[in-house]
C-alpha positions in Angstrom: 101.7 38.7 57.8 103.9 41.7 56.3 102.6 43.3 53.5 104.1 46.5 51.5 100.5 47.7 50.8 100.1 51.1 53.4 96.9 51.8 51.7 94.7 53.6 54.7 90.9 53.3 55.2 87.9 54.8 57.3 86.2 52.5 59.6 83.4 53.7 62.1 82.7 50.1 63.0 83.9 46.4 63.4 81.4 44.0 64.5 82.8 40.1 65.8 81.2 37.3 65.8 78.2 38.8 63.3 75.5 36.7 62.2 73.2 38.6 59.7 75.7 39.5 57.1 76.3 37.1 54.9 76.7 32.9 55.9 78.9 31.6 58.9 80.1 33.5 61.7 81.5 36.9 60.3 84.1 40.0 60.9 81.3 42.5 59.8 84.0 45.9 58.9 81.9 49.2 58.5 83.9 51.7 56.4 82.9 54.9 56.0 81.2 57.3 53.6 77.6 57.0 51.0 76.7 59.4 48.2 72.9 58.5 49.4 70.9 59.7 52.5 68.0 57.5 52.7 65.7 59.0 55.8 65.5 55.6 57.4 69.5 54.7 57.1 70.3 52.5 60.0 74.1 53.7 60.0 73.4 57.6 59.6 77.3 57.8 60.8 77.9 56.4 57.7 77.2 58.3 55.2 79.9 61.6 56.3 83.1 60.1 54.6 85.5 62.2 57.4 85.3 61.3 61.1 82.6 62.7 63.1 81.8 63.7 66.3 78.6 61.6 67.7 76.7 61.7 71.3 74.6 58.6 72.5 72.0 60.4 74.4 71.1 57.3 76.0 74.3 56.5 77.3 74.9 59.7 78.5 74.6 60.4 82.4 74.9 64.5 82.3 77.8 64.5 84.3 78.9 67.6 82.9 83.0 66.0 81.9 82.6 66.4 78.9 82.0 70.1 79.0 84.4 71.2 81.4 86.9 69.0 79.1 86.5 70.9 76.0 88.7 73.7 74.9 86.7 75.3 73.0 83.8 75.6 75.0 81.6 73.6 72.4 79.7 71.9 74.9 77.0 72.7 77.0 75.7 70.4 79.8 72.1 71.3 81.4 69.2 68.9 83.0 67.5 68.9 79.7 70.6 67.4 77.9 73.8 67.9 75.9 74.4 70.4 73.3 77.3 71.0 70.9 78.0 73.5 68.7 79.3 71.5 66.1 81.1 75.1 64.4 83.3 75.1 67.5 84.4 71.9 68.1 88.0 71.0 66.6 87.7 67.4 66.6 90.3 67.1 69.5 88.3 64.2 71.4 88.9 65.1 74.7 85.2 64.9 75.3 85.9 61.1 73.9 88.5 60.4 76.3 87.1 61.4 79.4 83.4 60.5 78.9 82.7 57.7 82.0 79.8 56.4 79.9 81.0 55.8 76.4 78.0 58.3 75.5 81.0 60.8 73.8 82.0 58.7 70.3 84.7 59.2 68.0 83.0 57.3 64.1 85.6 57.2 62.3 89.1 55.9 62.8 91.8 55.2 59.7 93.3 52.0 59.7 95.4 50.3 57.5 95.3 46.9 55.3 98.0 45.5 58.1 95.9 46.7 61.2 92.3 45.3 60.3 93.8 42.0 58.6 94.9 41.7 62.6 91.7 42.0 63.8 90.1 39.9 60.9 92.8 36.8 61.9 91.9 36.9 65.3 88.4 34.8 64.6 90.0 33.1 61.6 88.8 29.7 63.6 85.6 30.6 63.6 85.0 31.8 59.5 86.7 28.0 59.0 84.2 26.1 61.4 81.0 27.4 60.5 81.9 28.5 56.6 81.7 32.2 57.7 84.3 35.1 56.6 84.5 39.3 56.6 81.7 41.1 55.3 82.7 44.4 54.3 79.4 47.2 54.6 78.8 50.8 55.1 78.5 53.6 54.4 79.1 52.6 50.7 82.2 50.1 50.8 82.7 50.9 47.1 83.5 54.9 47.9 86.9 53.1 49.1 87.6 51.4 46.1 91.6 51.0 46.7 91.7 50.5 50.3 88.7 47.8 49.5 90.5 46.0 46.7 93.9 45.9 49.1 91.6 44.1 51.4 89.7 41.8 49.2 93.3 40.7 48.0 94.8 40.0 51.5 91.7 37.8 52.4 92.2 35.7 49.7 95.7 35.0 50.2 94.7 34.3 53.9 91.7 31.8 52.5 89.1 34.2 54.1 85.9 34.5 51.7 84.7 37.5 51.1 81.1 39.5 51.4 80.1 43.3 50.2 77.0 45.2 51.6 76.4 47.5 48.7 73.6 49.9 47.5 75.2 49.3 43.8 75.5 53.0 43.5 78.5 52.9 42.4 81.0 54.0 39.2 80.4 50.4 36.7 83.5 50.1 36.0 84.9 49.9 39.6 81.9 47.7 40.5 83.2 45.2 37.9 87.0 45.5 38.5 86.0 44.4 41.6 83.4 41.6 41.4 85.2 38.3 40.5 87.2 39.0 44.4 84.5 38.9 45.8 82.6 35.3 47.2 79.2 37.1 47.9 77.5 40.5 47.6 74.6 41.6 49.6 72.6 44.3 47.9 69.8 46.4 48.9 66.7 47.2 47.2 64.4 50.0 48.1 62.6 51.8 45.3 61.2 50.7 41.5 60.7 54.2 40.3 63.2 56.6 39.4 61.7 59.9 40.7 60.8 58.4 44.0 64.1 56.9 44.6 65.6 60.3 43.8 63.2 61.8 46.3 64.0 59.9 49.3 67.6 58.8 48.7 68.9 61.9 46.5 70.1 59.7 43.7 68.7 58.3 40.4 68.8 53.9 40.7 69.4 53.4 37.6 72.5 53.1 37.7 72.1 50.8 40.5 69.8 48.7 38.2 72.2 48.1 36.0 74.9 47.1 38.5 72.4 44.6 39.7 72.0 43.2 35.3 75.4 43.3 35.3 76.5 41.4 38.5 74.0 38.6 37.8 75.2 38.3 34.8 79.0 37.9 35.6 77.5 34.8 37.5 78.4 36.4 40.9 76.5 35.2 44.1 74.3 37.3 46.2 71.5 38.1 48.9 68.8 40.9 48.2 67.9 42.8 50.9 64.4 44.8 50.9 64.1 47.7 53.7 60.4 47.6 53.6 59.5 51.0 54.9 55.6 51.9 55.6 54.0 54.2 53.2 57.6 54.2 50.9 57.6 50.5 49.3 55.3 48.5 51.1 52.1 49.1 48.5 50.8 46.2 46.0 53.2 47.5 43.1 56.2 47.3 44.6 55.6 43.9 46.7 55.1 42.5 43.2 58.0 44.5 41.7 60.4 43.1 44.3 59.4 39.5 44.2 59.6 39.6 40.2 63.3 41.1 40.3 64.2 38.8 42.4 62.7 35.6 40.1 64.3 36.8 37.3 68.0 36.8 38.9 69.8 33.6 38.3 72.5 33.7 41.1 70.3 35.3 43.7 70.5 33.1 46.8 68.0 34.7 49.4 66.0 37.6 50.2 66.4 39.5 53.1 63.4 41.5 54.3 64.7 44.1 56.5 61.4 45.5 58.8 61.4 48.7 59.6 62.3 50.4 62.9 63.3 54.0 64.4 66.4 53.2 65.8 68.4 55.6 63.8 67.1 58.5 65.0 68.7 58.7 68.2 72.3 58.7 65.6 70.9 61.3 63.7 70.4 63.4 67.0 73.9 62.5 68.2 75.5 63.9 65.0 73.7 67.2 65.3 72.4 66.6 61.9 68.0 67.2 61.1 66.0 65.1 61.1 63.5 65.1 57.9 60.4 64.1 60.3 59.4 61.6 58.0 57.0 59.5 59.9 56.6 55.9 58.7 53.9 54.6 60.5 53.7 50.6 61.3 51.9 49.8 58.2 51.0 46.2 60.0 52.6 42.7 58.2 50.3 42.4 55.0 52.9 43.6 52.7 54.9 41.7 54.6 53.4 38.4 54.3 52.4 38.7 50.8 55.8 38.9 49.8 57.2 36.0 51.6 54.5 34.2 49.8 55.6 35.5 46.4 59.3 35.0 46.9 58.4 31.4 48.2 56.2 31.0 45.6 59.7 31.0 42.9 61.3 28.7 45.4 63.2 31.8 46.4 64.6 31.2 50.8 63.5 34.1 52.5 64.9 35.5 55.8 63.2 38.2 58.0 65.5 40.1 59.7 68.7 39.1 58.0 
């Protein structure tokens, strides 16, 4: 393949061989970049739109490399752990390179149209046996609206379907340029109330709302998935809220509930960035259940962990 397209992106991820995004065996392509900051994001190295510097504490053996690598003397190695002053460091990776552990990450790396429609080809097999594809998630994938309408093109014209995990927060008209290339988009729900939503996001949703009017009604397919966080959204009124969206949308194939776990504060610690100390305490599976029953209640599927 040769195109004359040299539009560049910003990827911090590319997952083979994925399974939760979308039908079929998929090329799951993170790029980078959100206007939101949910507390509970499970891709916190996301949401920067420029590369960033990121240490996996838990990968990290304290071998002290990575310090005596850096030129600027940004890093400090002791017993207790690693610390970087993120004011200092250059970005010149040198940490990266010589970390033994893979603890020292670069998130963030531009590619462009040519390079990841290599790596997409590579499992074509696979999208065509199991009726799979590329899903294309975040970040927000919509923040790169040329570099992901270069590569919605060059999937078609391979015969590779397409998926988008969005928030819907995102400029309409883009949103709708957009829509008719793509096969499938898999949007998350979080919040029914304005002020909340701008609370623990830092954005309104009603633009989002409307995206999600507007999408159903251009007839395109998609999967809603619900990040059911304790004490946030898991209360009567929004249990009931979700499961009546979701019986009101016509092209709405599934619902995804997404449980809750702390996984992403290790990233938030590896980034240097605070953590809010929100605790979301295990809230058991009543809310849960009782939407499983709702949604299956409208003949709705429902997966768990999708």
């Amino acid at each position: 393949m040769n195109t004359t397209d040299i539009t560049t992106g910003t990827i911090f991820n590319i997952k083979r061989y994925a399974i939760h995004d979308g039908p079929g065996i998929r090329t799951t392509i993170f790029l980078k970049g959100c206007l939101m900051a949910c507390p509970w994001c499970h891709n916190p190295e996301g949401i920067e739109s420029e590369p960033e510097l990121l240490h996996r504490a838990s990968l990290c053996i304290l071998c002290g490399d990575c310090a005596r690598a850096c030129p600027e003397d940004a890093i400090q190695a002791d017993p207790q752990g690693l610390k970087i002053d993120r004011e200092r460091c250059t970005m010149c990776l040198k940490c990266v390179e010589i970390c033994p552990s893979g603890a020292m990450q670069h998130v963030g790396n531009k590619m462009s149209v040519d390079e990841l429609m290599q790596v997409i080809l590579r499992d074509r097999m696979f999208y065509e046996e199991s009726g799979g594809g590329v899903t294309f998630s975040g970040g927000e994938p919509f923040l790169q609206p040329k570099f992901l309408n270069s590569m919605l093109d060059e999937c078609k014209k391979q015969g590779i379907r397409t998926a988008v995990d969005t928030s819907c927060f995102v400029e309409t008209p883009i949103f709708l340029q957009l829509l008719p290339k793509i096969d499938l988009v898999l949007f998350d729900l979080k919040l029914l109330d304005e002020k909340p939503h701008q609370r623990y996001t830092g954005v309104s949703n009603k633009l989002i709302n409307d995206n999600i009017t507007e999408m159903d009604r251009a007839g395109t397919m998609s999967i809603m998935r619900i990040p059911l966080i304790p004490g946030i959204n898991d209360d009567k009124r929004h249990v009931l809220g979700f499961a009546r969206i979701a019986a009101t949308m016509i092209f709405l194939e599934e619902v995804h509930i997404l449980p809750y776990h702390d996984m992403y504060r290790e990233k938030v610690a590896g980034l240097g960035k605070l953590d809010t100390k929100l605790e979301f305490k295990n809230s058991g599976n009543d809310a849960l259940n009782q939407l499983i029953e709702l949604l299956e209640a409208e003949d709705i599927k429902v997966v768990v962990g999708g």
